[in-house]
N, C-alpha and C positions, 0 to 999 in steps of 0.2 A: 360252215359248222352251224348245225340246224338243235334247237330246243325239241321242235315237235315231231321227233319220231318216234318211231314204235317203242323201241327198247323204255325211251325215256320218259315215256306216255303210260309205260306197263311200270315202270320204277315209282312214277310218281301215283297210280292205283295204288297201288305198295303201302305207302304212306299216308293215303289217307286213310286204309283200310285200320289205323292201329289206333286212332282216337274210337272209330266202330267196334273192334275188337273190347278195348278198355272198357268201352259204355254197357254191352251185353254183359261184361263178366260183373259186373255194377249190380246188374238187376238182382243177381245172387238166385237164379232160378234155375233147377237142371236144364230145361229146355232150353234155353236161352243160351246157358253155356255150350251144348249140343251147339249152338248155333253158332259163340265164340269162336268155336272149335273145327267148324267147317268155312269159315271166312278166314281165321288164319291157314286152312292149307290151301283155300285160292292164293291168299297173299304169298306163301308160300314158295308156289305153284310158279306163280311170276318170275319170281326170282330166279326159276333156271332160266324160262321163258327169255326175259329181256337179254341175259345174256351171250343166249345161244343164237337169237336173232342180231346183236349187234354184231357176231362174228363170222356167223353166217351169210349176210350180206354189207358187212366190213363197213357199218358206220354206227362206229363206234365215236365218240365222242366224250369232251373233256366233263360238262355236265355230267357224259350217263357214270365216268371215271369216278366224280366227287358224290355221286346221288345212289348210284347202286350199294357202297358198301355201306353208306349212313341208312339208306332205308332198310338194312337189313338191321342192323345194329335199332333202330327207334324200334320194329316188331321187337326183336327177341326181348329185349331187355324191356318195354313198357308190358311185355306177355309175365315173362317170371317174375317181376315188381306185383303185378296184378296177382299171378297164385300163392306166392308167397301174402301178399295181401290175406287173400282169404285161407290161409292157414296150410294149404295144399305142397307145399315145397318151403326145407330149412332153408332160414334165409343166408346161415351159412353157405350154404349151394348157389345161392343166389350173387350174396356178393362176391363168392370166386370166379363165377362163369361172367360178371359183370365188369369186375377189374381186371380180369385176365384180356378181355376186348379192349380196355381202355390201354391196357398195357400194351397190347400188341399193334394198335392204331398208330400212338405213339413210338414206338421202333418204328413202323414203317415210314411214319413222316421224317424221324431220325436218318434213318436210314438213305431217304431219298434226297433228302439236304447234301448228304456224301456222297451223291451220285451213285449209291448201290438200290437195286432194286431186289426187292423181296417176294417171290412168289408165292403164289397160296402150296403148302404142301399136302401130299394126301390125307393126314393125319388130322390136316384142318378141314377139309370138304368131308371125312367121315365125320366129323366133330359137328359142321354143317347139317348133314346131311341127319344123325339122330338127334339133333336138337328139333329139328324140323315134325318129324315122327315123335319126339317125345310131348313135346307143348301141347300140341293139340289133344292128344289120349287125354294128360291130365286135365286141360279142360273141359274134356266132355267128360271124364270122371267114371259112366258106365251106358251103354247104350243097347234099348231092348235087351236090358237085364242083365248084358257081357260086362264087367267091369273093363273098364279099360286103364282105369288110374296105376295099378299094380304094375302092369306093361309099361304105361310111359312112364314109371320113378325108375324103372331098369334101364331102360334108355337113356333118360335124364343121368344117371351117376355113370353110364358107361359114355356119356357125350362129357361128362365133368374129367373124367381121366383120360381121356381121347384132350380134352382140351388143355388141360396143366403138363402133357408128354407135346403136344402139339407146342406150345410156347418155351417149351424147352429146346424144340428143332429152330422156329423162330428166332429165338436168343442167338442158339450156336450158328447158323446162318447169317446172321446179323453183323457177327466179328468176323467170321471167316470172308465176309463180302469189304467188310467193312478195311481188312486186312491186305486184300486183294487190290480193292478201289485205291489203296495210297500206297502199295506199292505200284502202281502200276500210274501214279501222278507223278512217285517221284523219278522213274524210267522215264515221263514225258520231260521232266524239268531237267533233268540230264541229256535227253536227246536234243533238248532245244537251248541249251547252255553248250553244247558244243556245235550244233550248226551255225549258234550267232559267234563261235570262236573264229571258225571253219572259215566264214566270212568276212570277219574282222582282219585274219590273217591273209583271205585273198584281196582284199582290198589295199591293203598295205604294201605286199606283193605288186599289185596293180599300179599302186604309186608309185613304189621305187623304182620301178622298171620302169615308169613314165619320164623319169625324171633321172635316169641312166644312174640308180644309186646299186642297183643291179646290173652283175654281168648277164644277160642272154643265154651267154652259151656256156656258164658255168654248170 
């Protein structure tokens, strides 16, 4: 299990790119936000990047496992902290799309203490996928005179309703797994409470009959 490969090399680009992101939106200048704007869709960019290569060529690793979801999670959320900052998005909006992640982080860690595993569902990769399209428009706000800010607040509240239906499949996945995993532990504690009977009782058998407390040929 190797640190420095590609996927985890492009993960951790990722993360560094979002103190550079923070610092341009700082300057408070269109241009610069332009420029915000096109560093976050490299950062972006990566994010399918590193994980089409770690499956791709199947090394995948427990690092790229704990670094992939957190570098996504440190962009979006240091991005909407930031426009919300400068007045560009309610921060209502903000802190749904921010505690809906914290909330759903948490299930999954829940979830995996139970031995259930939670997959991403499609509703969360569209929820991904315009959040991605949405950030950047509103950081560049409008370019060679196209507004763009108008476009990505559509995105942004169609990624907020994609996200709160998303965390509702999340939930109900959650119990239905979570339902699944212990019946299917207490089926093992029963299977393994009568093969150590099963045993107990050929043992005993085994004795008696060692020891002529049994007939043979009864």
């Amino acid at each position: 299990m190797t640190f420095t490969n590609t996927p985890n090399l492009l993960t951790l680009f990722r993360m560094i790119f979002v103190p550079i992101i923070v610092g341009l939106l700082l300057i408070r200048q269109p241009k610069w936000d332009v420029v915000a704007a096109l560093a976050f869709t490299v950062a972006s960019i990566t994010d399918y990047l590193d994980g089409y290569i770690a499956r791709a060529h199947k090394i995948e690793t427990v690092y790229g496992k704990l670094m992939d979801p957190l570098a996504d999670k440190f962009l979006v959320a240091s991005s909407l902290i930031m426009l919300q900052e400068l007045g560009r998005i309610h921060p209502v909006v903000v802190i749904l799309l921010i505690c809906r992640e914290i909330a759903i982080t948490g299930l999954r860690a829940l979830a995996s203490a139970e031995g259930v595993v939670i997959a991403a569902s499609t509703s969360a990769k569209w929820k991904t996928a315009t959040q991605m399209v949405a950030i950047p428009l509103i950081m560049g706000h409008s370019l060679f005179g196209v507004p763009l800010y108008p476009l990505g607040m559509v995105l942004l509240y169609i990624s907020l309703t994609i996200s709160l239906w998303s965390a509702i499949d999340y939930l109900l996945g959650f119990f239905s797994g979570l339902k699944e995993a212990r019946k299917q532990k207490t089926q093992e504690r029963v299977l393994a409470r009568k093969a150590r009977l099963a045993s107990r009782s050929a043992r005993l058998a085994a004795r008696a009959s060692k020891y002529g407390l049994l007939d043979p040929h009864s």
